[in-house]
C-alpha positions as CSV (number, residue, x, y, z in Angstrom):
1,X,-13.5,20.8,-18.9
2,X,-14.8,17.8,-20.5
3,X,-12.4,15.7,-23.3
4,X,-13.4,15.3,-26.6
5,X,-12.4,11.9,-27.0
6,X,-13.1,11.8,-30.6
7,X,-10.9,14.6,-31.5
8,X,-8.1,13.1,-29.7
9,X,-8.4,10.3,-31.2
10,X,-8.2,11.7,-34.9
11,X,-5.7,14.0,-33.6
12,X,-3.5,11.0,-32.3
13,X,-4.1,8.8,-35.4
14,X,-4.0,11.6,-38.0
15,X,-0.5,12.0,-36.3
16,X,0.9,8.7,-36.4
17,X,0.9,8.4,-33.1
18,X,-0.3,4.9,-31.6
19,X,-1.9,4.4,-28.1
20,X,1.3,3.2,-26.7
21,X,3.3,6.3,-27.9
22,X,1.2,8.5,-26.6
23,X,1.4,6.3,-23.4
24,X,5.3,6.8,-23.5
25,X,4.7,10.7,-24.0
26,X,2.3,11.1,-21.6
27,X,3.1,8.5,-19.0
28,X,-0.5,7.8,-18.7
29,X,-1.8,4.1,-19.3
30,X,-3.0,3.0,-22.4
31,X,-6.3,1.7,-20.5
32,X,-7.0,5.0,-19.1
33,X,-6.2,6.9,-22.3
34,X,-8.5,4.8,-24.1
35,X,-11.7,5.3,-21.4
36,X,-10.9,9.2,-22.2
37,X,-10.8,8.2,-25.9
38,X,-14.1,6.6,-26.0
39,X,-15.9,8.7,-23.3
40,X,-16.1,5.9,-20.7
41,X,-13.7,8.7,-18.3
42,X,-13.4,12.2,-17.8
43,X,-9.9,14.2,-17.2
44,X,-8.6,16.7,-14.8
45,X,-7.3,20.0,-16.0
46,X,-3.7,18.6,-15.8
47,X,-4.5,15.1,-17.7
48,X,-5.7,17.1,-20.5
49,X,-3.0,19.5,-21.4
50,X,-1.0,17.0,-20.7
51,X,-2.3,14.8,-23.4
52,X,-2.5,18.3,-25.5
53,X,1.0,18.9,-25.1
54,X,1.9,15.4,-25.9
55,X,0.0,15.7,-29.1
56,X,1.5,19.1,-30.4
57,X,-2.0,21.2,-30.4
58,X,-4.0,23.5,-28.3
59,X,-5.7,22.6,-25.1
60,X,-8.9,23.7,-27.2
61,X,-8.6,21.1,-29.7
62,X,-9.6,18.4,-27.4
63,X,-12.2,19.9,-25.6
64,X,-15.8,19.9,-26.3
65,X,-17.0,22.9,-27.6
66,X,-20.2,23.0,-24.7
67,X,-17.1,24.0,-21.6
């Protein structure tokens, strides 16, 4: 499973949702979110639904479409 950090991204801001909300939501850090926004950092399994379910949408949304 590889993140499509561009989709989460659009997701996030097309949701009015700012880094440091999905931060609260997640419990993630903002640094580490944003390496998985800009493709600097991969995500386990768990990270990613995580961020999913944070972000009211299917795990699918954020994945890219080559796993």
């Amino acid at each position: 499973m590889k993140p499509n950090g561009v989709a989460i991204r659009v997701i996030r801001e097309r949701s009015g949702c700012g880094l440091r909300e999905l931060e609260r939501r997640t419990g993630l850090t903002r640094p580490f979110l944003s390496r998985i926004e800009t493709g600097d950092r991969g995500a386990s399994p768990s990270t990613l639904q995580l961020i999913a379910t944070a972000l009211a949408v299917p795990l699918k949304a954020i994945l890219k479409e080559d796993t």
